[in-house]
N, C-alpha and C positions, 0 to 999 in steps of 0.2 A: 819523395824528393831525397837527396843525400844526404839530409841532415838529421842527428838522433832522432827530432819527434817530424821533420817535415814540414815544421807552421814558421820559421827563419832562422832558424841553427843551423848549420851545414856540415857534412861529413868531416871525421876528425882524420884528412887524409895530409899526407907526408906533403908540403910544398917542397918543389923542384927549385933549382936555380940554375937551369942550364936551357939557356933559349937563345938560339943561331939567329944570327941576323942577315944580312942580304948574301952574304957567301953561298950559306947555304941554300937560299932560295935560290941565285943564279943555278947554282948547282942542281940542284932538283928539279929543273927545266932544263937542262943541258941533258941530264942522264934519263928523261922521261918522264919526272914524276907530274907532269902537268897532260901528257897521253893516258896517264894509269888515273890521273886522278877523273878527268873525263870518262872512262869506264868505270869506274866506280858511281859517278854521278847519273848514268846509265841504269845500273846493276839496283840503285835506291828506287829509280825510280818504276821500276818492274817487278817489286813483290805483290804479289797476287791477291786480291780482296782476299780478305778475312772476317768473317759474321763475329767471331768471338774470341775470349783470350783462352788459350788452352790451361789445362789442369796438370795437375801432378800428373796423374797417368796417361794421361794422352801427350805429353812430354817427354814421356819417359819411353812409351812405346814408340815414338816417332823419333827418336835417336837411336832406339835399338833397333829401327827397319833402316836407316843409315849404313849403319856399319855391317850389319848382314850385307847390304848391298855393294857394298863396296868393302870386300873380305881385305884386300892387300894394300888400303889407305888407311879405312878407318875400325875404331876400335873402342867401344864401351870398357869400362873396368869400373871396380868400383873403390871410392875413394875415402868413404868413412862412411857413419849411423848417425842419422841425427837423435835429437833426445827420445823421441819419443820410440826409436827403432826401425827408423826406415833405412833404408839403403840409401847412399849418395851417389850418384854418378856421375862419370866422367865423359866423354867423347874426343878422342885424340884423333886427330884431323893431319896426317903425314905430309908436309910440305919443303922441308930445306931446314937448314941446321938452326934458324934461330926460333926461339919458343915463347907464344902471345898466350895466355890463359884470359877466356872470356868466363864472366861469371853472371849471370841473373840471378833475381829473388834477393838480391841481398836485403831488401826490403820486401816481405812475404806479399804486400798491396801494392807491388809493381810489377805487373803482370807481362810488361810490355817487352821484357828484353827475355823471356822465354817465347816468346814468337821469333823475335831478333834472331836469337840464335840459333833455332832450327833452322834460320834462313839460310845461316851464315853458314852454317855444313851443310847446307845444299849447295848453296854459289859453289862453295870452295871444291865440293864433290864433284860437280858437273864438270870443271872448267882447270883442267890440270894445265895449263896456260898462265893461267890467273895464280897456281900455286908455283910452281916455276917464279916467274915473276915476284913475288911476295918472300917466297926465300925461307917461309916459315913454318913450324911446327905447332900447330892450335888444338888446345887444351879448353875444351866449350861445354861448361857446364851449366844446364837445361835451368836448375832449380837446386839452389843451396839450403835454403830453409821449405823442405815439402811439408814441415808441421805447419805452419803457419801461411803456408800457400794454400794448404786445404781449409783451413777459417774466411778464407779469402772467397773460396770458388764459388758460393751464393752469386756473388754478382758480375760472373766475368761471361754469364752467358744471358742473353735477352737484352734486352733496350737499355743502355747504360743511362740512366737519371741518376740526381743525387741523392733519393731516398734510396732506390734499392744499391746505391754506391755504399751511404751511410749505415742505413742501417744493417747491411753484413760486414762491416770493415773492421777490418782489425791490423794493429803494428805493433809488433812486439814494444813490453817498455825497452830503456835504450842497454841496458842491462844483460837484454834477450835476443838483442839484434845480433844477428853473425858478420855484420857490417864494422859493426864497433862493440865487441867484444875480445880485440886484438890486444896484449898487455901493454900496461900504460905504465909509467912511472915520474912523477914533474912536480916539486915542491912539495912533499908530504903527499898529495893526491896518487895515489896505488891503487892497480887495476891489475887481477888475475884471472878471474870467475872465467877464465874461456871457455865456450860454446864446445861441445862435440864437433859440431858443425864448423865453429872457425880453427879448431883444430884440424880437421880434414883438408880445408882451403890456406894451411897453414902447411903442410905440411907437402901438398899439390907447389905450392911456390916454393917450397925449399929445393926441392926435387928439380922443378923446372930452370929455376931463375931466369925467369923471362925477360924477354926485352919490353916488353907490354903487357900490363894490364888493366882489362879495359872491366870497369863496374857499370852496371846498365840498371837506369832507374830513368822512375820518370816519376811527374807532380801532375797537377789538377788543369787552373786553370794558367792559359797567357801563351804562353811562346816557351822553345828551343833554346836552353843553352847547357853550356860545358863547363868540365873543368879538367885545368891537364897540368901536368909539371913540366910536358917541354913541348914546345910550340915553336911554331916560326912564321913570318907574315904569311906565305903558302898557304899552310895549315887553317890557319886563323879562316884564311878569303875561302876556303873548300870548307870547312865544319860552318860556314855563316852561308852558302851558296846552296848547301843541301836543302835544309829545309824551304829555303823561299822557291827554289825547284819547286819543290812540292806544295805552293801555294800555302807554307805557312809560317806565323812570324817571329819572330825571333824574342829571345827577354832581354832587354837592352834597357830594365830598369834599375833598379838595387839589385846589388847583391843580398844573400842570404846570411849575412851580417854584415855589419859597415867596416870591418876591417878588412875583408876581401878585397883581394885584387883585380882589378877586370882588367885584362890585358889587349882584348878585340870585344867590339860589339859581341853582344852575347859567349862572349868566352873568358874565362876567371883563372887565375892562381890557383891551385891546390893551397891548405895552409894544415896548421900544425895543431894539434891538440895543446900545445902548448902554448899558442895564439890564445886560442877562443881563452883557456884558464886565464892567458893574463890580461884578456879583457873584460873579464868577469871581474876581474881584482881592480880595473880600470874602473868600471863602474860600481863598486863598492858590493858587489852581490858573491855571498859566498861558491866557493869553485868546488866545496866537497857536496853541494845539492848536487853537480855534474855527475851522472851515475854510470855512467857507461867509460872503456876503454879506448882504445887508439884505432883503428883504422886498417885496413888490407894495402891501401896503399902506401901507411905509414910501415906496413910491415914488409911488404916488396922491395921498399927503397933500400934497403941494407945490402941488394943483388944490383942499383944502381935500374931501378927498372921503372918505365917511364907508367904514367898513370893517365887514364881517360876515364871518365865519368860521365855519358850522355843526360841528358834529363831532356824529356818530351813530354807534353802536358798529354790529357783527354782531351780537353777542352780549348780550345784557341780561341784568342783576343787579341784585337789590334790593339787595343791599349796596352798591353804588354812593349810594345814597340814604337809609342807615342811619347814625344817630347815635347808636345805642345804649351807653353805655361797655363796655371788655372789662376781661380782668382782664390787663393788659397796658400799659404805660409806650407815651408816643412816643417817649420813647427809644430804648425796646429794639425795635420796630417798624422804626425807622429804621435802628438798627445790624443789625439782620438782613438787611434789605433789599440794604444795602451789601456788607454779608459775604456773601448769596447773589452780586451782581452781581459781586462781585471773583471770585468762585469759577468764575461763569462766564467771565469775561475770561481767568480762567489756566487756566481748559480750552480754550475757540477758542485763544488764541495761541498755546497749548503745541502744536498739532497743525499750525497753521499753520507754526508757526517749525520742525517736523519737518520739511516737505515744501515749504519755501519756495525753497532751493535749486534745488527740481525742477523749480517750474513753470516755464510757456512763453508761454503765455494769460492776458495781461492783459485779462480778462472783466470785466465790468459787474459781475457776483459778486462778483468777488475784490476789486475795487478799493472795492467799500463794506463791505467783512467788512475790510477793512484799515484804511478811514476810519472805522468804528461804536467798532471795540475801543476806542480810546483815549475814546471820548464817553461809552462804557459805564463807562470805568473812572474818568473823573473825575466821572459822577453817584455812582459809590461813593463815592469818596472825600468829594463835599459831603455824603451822606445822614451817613457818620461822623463828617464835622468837625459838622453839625448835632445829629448826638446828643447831642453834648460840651456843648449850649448849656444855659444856665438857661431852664429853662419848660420842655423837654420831657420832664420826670417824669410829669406829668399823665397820666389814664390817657386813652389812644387810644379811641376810637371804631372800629366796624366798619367805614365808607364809608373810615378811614385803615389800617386792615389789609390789605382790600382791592385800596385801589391799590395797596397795597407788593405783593403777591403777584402781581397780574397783570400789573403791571409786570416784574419776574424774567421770570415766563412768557413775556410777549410777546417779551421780549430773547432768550431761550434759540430761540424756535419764529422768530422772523424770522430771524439774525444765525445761529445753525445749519444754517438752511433754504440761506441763502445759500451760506454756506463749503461745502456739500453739493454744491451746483450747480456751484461753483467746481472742485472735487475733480473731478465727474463729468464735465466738460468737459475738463478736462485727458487722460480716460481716454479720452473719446467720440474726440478727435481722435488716438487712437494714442500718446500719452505717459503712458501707466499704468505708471508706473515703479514698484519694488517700493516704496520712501519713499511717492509717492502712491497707491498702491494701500493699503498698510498704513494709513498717515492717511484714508482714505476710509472703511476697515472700522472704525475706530475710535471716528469721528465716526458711524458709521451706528450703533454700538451707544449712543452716550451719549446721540442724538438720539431712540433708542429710551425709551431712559431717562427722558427728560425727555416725549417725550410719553406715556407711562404716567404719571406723577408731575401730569400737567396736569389740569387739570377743564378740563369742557368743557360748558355751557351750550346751549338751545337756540337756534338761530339766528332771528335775529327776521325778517318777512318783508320781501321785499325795499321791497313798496311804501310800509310803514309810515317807510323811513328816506327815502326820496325824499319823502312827505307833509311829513314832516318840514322837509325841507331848502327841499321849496317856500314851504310858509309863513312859512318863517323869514327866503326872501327878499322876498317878496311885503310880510309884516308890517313888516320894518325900510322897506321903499321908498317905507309908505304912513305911516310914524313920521315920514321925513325931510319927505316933501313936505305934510304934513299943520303941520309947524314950518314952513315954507319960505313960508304961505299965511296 
């Protein structure tokens, strides 16, 4: 999801304040953009089944058979190293003077906007019609973090369930994300530590100054939605029309914290780093545990460049999309939520702080199951200081039942899966000391536990969430340029 850890914090991206009102709708029907938006709702709905999520190198080679094929459009280059020394690439997509930079992986466990984007240089390749039209120049990068997409690739191919999800998952801590490792600076709280990686994507947006760009992530379970800095009723009715095209449903419950703005069913505000810190201070929970920087979209806004953020689950649920009342307070929703999330925090630590002495292998695992706990345990503590408020007596709704529950879930199934990994590396490399061996069998039983205790929904097909994601870039690029004219 877009948020540092993914379980209800959300991306620390630049909020917009620039949103056209019926002018520009009329306008964008006068000049076509309701013909273009129907080919676009076309174009989602005709990517081709998909058995699996591609990897670093079959990513990488299927954008370089791209641009061999198409010598006088498109064009690999390369655009920085990540940490660990791989190559970064680039895909520049030749269309009309204004310039959109598509980016995946910005989360390594979101696999889905590297299909997206190979898609979206093929459309654009096939269809110099459709580039004409669009007026633009696209900058489409396959996979920004390939270190961390490679810890990933255990589970992007075979039967996607939640164990073999869990137990190979991994998200950088928020530290190590190239999402939000963008420099931050807001009351004392200072962020520099940037990424090779979001130097590379730093320096790709200096270059270009785009009019767009679009970050591609997606979450677990529920429904479809967005976040954008500039919108218009249009826009809002095409990014809510796509996915139920496709038979799936939208998240039309909370936001991914409560000070977000939802502007259209399933579609939100961008908001500031400087939000979430001052409502961290709102609710009394220190803002320097926040360990991570600012944002790609905090950092494009400087070029005035607008921002899209898809998010499309695995897994789909109509309660995601239900406003039914239950017989149930937000209240007690909230404090349950909390009270499971604390229960899980004083299960990881408690097995952690067993076998912390012991390790050796400061792993990619260990160091974000050590960065999560604390994020986990102060979304508890806001969900209980919000219980306490006036106004959430009212009875809860199903789409807010929901997120409380597979929120827990996802935190138990990533953040366990993690410390698992962590555990078994420390055994793999001959350090299975009785403390770690014991903490390993421990954690293998509770994670037992919890994936029995899980629901597990059917998984939606791969192509249906790249449809998604294409038209959602496609529909916002012809929102902008359709204002722009």
């Amino acid at each position: 999801m877009g948020g540092i850890w993914g379980f209800g914090v959300t991306a620390l991206i630049q909020q917009g304040t620039w949103r056209p009102g019926p002018p520009f709708d009329d306008a964008c029907g006068r000049r076509g953009g309701n013909r273009v938006f129907a080919q676009i709702s076309r174009l989602a709905a005709e990517v081709p089944p998909t058995a699996d999520f591609a990897g670093v190198d079959r990513l990488y080679a299927q954008t370089g058979e791209l641009a061999r094929a198409h010598p006088g459009t498109a064009v690999v280059r390369r655009i920085g190293t990540s940490r660990l020394g791989e190559p970064l690439w680039c895909l520049t997509v030749q269309g009309g003077p204004e310039q959109v930079v598509v980016v995946a992986a910005v989360h390594p466990n979101e696999p889905v906007g590297g299909l997206s984007s190979v898609r979206l240089a093929r459309v654009l390749l096939a269809d110099a019609g459709l580039r004409e039209e669009l007026g633009c120049t696209w900058h489409i990068v396959p996979c920004i973090d390939p270190d961390g997409t490679r810890l990933n690739e255990p589970w992007f191919t075979g039967p996607m369930t939640l164990e073999s999800y869990g137990r190979s998952f991994y998200r950088p801590a928020p530290d190590e994300q190239v999402e939000w490792s963008f420099p931050l600076s807001y009351q004392g709280i200072f962020f520099d530590r940037v990424l090779p990686e979001t130097v590379a994507l730093m320096r790709l947006i200096d270059e270009t100054k785009p009019m767009l760009l679009c970050s591609l992530h997606n979450g677990e379970y529920g429904g479809v939605f967005y976040y954008l800095s500039r919108t218009t009723r249009a826009l809002d009715a095409q990014l809510a029309a796509l996915p139920v095209g496709l038979g799936l449903p939208l998240h039309t419950g909370e936001a991914e914290a409560p000070f977000i703005e939802q502007i259209a069913p399933a579609v939100f505000r961008n908001f500031t780093a400087e939000q979430e810190l001052d409502f961290m201070l709102e609710l009394g929970l220190d803002p320097a545990r926040r360990t991570a920087g600012a944002s790609s979209g905090a950092y494009a806004a400087r070029y005035g460049t607008a921002y899209l953020a898809t998010e499309v689950p695995y897994w789909a649920d109509a309660r995601a999309d239900d406003h039914a009342p239950i017989e149930m307070s937000y209240a007690t929703v909230l404090a349950k939520r909390g009270e499971c999330a604390h229960g899980t925090v004083d299960r990881l630590s408690g097995i952690l702080g067993s076998v912390r002495a012991e390790l050796t292998v400061r792993t990619p695992f260990l160091r974000a199951t050590e960065a999560f706990l604390p994020y986990l345990a102060d979304a508890a503590e806001a969900d209980l200081a919000r219980a306490e408020r006036p106004g959430t007596e009212r009875p809860a709704v199903v789409a807010e039942r929901f997120h409380s529950i597979s929120g827990v879930q996802s935190a138990r199934i990533r953040l366990g899966g993690m410390l698992l990994r962590a555990l078994a590396a420390e055994i793999a490399v001959g350090h299975g000391t009785p403390a770690v061996r014991a903490g390993h069998g421990r954690l293998t039983e509770t994670y037992a536990g919890w994936l029995a205790e899980a629901e597990m929904p059917q998984p939606i097909p791969l192509a249906k969430l790249a449809g998604v994601q294409l038209g959602a870039i496609l529909s916002t690029a012809v929102a902008i340029r359709y204002a722009a004219r």
